[in-house]
Structure formats: structure tokens, C-alpha cells
C-alpha positions in Angstrom: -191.8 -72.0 -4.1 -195.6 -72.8 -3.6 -196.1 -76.3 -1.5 -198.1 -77.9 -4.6 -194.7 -77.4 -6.7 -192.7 -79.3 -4.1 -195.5 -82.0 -4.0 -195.0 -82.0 -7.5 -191.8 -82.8 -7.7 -191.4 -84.9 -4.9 -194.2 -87.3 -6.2 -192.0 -87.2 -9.5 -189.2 -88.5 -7.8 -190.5 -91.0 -6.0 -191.8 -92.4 -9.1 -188.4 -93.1 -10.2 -186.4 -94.5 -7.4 -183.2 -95.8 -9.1 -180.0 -97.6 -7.1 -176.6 -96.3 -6.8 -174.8 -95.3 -9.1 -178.1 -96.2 -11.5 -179.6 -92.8 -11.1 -179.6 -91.9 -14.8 -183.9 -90.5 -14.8 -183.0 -89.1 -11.4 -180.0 -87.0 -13.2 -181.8 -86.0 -16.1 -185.2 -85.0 -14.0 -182.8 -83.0 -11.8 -180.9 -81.4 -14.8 -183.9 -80.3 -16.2 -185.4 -78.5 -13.4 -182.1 -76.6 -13.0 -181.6 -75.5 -16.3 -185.4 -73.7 -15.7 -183.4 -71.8 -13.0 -182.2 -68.9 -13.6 -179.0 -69.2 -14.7 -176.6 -66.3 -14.1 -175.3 -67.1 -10.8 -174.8 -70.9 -11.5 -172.5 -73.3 -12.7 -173.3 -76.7 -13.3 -171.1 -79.8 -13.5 -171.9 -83.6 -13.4 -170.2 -86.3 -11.9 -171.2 -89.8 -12.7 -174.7 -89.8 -11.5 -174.4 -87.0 -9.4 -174.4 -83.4 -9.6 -172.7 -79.9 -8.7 -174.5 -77.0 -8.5 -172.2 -74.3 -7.7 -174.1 -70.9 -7.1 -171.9 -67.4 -7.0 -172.9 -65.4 -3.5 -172.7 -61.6 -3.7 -169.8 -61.4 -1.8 -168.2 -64.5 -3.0 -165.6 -65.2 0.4 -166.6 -68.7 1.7 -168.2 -71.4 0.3 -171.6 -73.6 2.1 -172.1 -77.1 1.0 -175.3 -78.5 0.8 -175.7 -82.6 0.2 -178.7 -84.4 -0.9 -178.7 -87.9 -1.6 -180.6 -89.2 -4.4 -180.6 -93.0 -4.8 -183.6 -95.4 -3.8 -183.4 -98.8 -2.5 -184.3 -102.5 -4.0 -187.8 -102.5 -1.6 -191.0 -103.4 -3.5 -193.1 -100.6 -2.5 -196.2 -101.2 -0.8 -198.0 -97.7 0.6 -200.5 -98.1 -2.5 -200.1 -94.0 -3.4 -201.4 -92.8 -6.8 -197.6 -92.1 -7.3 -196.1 -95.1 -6.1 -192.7 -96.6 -7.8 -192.9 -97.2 -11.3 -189.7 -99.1 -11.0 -190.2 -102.9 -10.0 -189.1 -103.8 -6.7 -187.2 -100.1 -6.2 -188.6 -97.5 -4.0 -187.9 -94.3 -2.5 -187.9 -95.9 1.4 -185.6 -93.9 3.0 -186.8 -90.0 1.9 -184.2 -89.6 -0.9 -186.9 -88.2 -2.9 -187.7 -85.6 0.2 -184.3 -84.8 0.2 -183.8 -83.9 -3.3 -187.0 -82.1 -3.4 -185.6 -79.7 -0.4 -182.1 -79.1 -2.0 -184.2 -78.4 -5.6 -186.3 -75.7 -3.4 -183.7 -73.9 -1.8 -181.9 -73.6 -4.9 -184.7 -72.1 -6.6 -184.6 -69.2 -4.0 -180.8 -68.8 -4.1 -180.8 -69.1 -7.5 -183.8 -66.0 -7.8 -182.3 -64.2 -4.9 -178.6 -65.2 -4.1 -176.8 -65.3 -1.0 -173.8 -63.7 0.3 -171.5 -66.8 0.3 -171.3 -69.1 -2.4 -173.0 -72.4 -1.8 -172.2 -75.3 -3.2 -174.9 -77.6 -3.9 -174.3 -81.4 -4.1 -176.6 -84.2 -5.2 -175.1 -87.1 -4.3 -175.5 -90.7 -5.4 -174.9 -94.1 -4.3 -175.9 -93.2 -0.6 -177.4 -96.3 0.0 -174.5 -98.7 -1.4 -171.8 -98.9 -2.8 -171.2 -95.2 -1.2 -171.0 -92.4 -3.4 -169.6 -89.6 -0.6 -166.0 -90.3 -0.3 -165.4 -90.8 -4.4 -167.5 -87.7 -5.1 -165.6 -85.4 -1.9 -162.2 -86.9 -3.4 -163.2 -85.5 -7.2 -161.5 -82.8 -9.1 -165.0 -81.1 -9.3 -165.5 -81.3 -5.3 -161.7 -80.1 -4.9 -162.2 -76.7 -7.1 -165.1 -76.1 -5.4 -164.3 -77.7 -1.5 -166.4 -75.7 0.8 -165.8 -74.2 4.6 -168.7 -75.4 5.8 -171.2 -78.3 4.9 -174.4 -79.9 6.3 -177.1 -82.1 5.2 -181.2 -83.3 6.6 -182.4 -86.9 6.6 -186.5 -87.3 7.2 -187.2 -89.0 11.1 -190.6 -90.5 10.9 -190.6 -90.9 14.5 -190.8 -86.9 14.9 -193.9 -84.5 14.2 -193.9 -82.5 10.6 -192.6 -78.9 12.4 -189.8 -80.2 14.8 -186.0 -80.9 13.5 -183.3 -82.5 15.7 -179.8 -82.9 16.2 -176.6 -83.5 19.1 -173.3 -81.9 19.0 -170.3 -84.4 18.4 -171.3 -88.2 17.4 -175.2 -88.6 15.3 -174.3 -91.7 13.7 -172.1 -94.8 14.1 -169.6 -96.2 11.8 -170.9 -98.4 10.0 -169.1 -101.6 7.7 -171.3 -104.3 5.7 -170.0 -107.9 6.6 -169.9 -110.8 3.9 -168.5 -114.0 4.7 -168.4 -116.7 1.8 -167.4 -120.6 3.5 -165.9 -123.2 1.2 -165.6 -127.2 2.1 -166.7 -130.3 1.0 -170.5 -131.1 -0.3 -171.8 -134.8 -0.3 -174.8 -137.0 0.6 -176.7 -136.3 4.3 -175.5 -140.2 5.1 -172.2 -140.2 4.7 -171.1 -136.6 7.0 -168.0 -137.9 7.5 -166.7 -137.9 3.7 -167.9 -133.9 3.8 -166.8 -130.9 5.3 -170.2 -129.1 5.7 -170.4 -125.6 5.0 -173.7 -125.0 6.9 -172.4 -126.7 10.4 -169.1 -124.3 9.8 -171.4 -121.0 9.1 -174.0 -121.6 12.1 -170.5 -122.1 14.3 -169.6 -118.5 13.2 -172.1 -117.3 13.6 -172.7 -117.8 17.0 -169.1 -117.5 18.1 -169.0 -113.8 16.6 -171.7 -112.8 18.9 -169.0 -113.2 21.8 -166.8 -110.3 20.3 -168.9 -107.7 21.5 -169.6 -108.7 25.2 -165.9 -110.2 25.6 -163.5 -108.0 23.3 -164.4 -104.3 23.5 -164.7 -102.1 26.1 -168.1 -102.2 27.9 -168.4 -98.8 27.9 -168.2 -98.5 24.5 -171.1 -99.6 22.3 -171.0 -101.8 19.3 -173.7 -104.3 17.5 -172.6 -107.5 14.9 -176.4 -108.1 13.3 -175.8 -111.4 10.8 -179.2 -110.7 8.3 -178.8 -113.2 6.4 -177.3 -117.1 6.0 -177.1 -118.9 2.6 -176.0 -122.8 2.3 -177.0 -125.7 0.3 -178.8 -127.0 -2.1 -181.7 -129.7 -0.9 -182.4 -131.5 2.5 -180.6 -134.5 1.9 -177.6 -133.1 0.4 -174.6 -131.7 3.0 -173.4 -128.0 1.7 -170.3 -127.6 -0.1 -171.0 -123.6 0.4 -172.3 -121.2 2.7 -172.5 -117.4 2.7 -173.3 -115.1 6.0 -174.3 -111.5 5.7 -174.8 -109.0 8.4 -174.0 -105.4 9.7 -171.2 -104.3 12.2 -172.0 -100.4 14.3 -170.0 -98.9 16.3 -169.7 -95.6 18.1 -165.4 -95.2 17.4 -163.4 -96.0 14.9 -160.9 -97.9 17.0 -163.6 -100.2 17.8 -164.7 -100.6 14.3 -161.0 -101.7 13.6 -160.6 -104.3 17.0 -164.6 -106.2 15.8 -163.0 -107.0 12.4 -159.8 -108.1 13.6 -161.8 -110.3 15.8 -163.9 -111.7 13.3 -161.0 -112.5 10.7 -159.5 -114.1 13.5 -163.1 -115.8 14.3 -163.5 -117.2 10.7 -159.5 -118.3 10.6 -160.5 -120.7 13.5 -163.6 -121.8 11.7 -161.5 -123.0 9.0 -159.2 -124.7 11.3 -161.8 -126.2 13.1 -164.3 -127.9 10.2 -161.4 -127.7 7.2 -163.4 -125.5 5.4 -161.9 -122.2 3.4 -163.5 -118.8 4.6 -163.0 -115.2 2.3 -164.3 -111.8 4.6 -165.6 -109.3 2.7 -166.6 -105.8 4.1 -168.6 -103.7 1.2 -169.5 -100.2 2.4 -167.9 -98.8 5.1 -169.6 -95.5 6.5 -167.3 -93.2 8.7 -168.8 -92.1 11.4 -171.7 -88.7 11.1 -169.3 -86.0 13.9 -171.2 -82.5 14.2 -169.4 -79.7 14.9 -170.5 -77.9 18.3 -170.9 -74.3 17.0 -172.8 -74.8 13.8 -175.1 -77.2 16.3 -175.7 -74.5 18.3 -176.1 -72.3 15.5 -179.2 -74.3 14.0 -180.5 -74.5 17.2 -181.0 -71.0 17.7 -182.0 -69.8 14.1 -184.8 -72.7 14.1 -186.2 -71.2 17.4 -186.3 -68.0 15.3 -188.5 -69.4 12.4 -190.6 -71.3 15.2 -189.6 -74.3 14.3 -188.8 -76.8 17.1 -185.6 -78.3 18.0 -185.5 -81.5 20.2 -181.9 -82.9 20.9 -181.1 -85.9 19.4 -179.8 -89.2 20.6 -176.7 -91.1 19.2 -177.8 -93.6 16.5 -176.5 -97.0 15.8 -177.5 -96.2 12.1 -175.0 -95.0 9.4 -174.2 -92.2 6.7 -171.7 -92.1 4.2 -172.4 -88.2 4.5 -169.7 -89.1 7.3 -166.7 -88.4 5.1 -167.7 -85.3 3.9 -168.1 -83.9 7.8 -164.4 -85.7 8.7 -162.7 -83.7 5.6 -165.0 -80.6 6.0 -166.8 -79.2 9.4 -170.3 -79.0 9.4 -173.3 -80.8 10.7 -176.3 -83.5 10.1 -180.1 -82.9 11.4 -183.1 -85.2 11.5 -186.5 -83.4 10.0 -189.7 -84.9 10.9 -192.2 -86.1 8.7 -194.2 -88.4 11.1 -195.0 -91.5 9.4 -196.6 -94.4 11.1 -193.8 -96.5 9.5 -190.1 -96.3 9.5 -187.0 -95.8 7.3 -186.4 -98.7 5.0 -190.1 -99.8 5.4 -192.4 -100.5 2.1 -194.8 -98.0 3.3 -192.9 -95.0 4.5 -195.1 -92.6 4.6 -193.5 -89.1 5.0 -196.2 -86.2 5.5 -195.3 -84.0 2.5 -196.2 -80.5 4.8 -192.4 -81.2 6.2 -191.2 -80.1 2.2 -191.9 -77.1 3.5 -190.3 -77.3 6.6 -187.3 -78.3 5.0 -186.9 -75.8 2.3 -187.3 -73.4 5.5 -184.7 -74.5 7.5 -181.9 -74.9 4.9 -182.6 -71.7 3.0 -182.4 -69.8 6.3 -178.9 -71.7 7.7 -177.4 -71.1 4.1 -177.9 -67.0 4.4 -177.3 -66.4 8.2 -175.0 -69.0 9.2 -171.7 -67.8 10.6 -168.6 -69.7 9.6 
């Protein structure tokens, strides 16, 4: 596939940036370039918003997944591009729209020139929240097709268009929203002592969470409690009947993950003691942990020197991947590709270097025919 075709249709998905489980232009725009395929080794099945592409190898033994995520995020874009989001305050800020664009090359060439294994290619939704992996791995679909091997990319603007990256064992953390919603008594600023103020009880929290991670868990372990966000009240003269805190927990075990929450739910049952409020914990997405397998590491470190493209190992990342419980079912691996923006993941003007298409299409293609299970 000629680099002005991928440009193509990665400008055409980044027009459309949709959210989880929203992704209905995405589907279609996806559908419709694979029924151009050729279609004799395929077999196509939908799943929500997501997709299956299963294509037949010519020996047919094993199975290779593939995963590309597909959603966007609720960012109002601001890189100014001709082909910016054409969806209000939705944007393609985290290189979905690179993603599917790779998996939509590749399967071009497999689809003109198949491999020897099967592959199974999946376009996943949700990614971003409420976390389409685990639903779509546990699906009848996933199931008759479950693969032996399976790996995924996600774009690193930090690193130069030509260079991918990646670590044997742990990538990325685990990962668990945190919403906490604090119920009391609102009434007028004069009279605090008829109230039971919901903003006091929220800022306590708050601050008393913090202490979880330097006095509860090991410090040789590594784990973060970011609160985003705090919601309370009405007008300056009015004490808060409600409050809401939102935030992030990451950390680098699952036992970890597990002793931070039962420290916060036993946190927020003191904060209700303490101001006679009513607190309710809830977690949202939780993201298992991204574990590569050593061998298939090493193998994508070797066959990348091959095509001259260069590997750098990777560090452990406090950020997460729901891509995490497809590698704890199924044993494969994650790598970062470059695309060198001046500004980050999640950023209104991400601003991947479209040469890394390329790249991309590249390094998959070539892992999918010479990998060794």
C-alpha cells in the first residue's frame, strides 16, 4: 500500500473520532474498506462496535492476533489541520486513528498475499473507557477464533518516526478510575454548625489518601493516587450538601492495586465517621496490567534490526491498557512506535508524523509472517 493511501485513510479517520462503544462511522468506514479486500481468505464478523477479521493462512496451524483500538476521546481538537475532528469536542488524541490505519494496511497485504498462520485481526472498541478488551476477549466470536499469540503498537511521540520500543515482562501499570460521591447536610455559610459540609469532608479525603502510598505499600513497590478533579456546592455563601472527587490509582502489581483500594474504602469510612457525611466509592475502568512475554520481546527485537528499523528498550509506564487482558489470557506482547510529535498523548494537538504509517504497516506485516510461536 502506497503511503498517500494510508494518509488517506488515516486523515479519514481522524475526522471521525467517536467514544466507546459510539464508534458506529468508525465501523462502517472500516467495513467498507474491507469488503474492497479481497475476499477469499477472510471472514468477517462484528461485535458491537467492533470488528473480527479472521484471515485463513496457507497452512492454517496456529492462529496471530492482532488488536487495534479504534475509539477517540471527548478533547476539543486544537492542531488546526485541514482534517481536523468534524465531531465537536471529540478527537483522535491518543493515535487510535494511526492504529487502525496500520491494522487496515497489513491486512491489505495479507489479505492479497496471505500468510502461513491464520491471523486474527481485531478492531477493538471502547479502549479509552468503559473498556472494550475484556467483553470482546470473553465473546463467543473471540472464543472460536482465540489465538496463540497476540500483540498490538500504540504511537510514542516522545520517539523519532523510524525507532519502535519495548521491555520484556511489565510495559504498563494497572490501572483503576476512582469516583467518590459525599453526602451530608447543605445550609447557609453562617450557620456551619446546623450543616454537615460536604466540601470540608472531600478536601479531608483528599489529603488523607495521599498518605496510602508513602505509609501502606511497600516502598519498593511503586504506586500513584492522582485526584483530577473535585466537585461541591452550589454558590459562595451556601455550605455543600454534595461533593464528588475523581482521580486515577497506578500501580505496578496487582496485589498493590487491591491493598490502595482497601485503604481508601477504609479512608472514606472514617470520613464519614468523622464529619457525618455518607460516602459511595466507585471504581469505573479497571485496566490489568500490559505483561510481555520474553521470547516474542526478543523476537521483535531482532526482526526490526533486520528491516533497519531501530529498537530502544523501553521503560515501565505508570500509564494503562485495557490491551492488558488480552496478554493475561493470551501470550504476546505490546511496542511503542514513534511518531515524534512536539506534543503528547491525550493533548489537543497531537501531532503524529504520518511517515511512521509506514513504519507501522512494516513492522506488523513482517512479525505476523516470521514470528515463531
Amino acid at each position: 500500500m502506497k503511503f498517500q493511501e494510508l494518509q488517506s485513510i488515516r486523515r479519514d479517520l481522524h475526522r471521525i473520532p467517536e467514544l466507546g462503544f459510539q464508534e458506529f462511522k468508525t465501523q462502517k468506514y472500516i467495513l467498507s474498506f474491507i469488503e474492497q479486500l479481497p475476499q477469499d481468505d477472510l471472514q468477517v464478523e462484528t461485535w458491537k462496535t467492533g470488528i473480527f477479521v479472521f484471515v485463513r493462512g496457507t497452512k492454517g496451524q496456529n492462529t496471530i492476533g492482532y488488536r487495534a483500538d479504534i475509539d477517540g476521546l471527548p478533547i476539543q481538537e486544537e492542531t488546526g489541520f485541514p482534517f481536523q475532528s468534524s465531531h465537536e469536542g471529540k478527537m483522535h488524541a491518543c493515535g487510535h486513528d494511526f492504529h487502525m490505519t496500520i491494522a487496515l494496511g497489513v491486512l491489505k497485504k495479507l489479505s492479497e498475499h496471505p500468510p502461513e498462520h491464520n491471523v486474527l485481526m481485531v478492531f477493538q472498541p471502547a479502549e479509552e473507557g468503559p473498556g472494550g478488551a475484556l467483553p470482546m476477549l470473553q465473546s463467543d466470536i473471540m472464543k472460536k477464533w482465540m489465538p496463540d499469540m497476540i500483540f498490538a503498537l500504540h504511537i510514542a511521540p516522545d520517539l523519532p518516526v523510524g525507532t519502535v520500543s519495548s521491555r520484556e515482562g511489565l510495559l504498563f501499570a494497572n490501572t483503576s478510575e476512582l469516583y467518590v460521591d459525599f453526602h451530608g447536610k447543605g445550609g447557609h455559610a453562617a450557620f456551619p454548625h446546623h450543616t454537615k459540609d460536604m466540601v470540608l469532608a472531600a478536601s479531608n479525603f483528599v489529603v488523607d489518601i495521599q498518605q496510602i502510598i508513602s505509609r501502606m505499600t511497600d516502598p519498593l513497590d511503586s504506586a500513584v493516587i492522582t485526584i483530577g478533579k473535585i466537585s461541591g456546592g452550589t454558590v459562595q455563601n451556601i455550605i455543600a450538601e454534595k461533593a464528588r472527587v475523581e482521580g486515577t490509582i497506578r500501580t505496578l502489581k496487582p496485589e498493590t492495586m487491591a491493598v490502595v483500594k482497601e485503604n481508601i474504602e477504609r479512608t472514606a469510612r472514617a470520613i464519614d465517621i468523622r464529619f457525618g457525611c455518607e460516602s459511595s466509592i466507585d471504581y469505573g475502568a479497571n485496566y490489568y496490567q500490559v505483561w510481555n512475554e520474553g521470547k516474542y520481546v526478543e523476537q521483535f527485537k531482532n526482526e526490526m534490526g533486520k528491516l533497519g528499523i531501530h529498537y530502544i528498550e523501553a521503560d515501565q509506564a505508570m500509564t494503562g491498557e485495557d490491551f492488558g487482558y488480552m496478554l493475561k489470557e493470551i501470550p504476546g506482547f505490546m511496542f511503542w512506535l514513534g511518531v515524534d510529535s512536539p506534543y503528547g498523548l491525550h493533548h489537543a494537538k497531537l501531532a503524529p508524523k504520518e511517515e511512521a504509517l509506514e513504519v507501522g504497516v512494516k513492522a506488523v506485516e513482517h512479525m505476523i509472517r516470521t514470528i515463531q510461536l
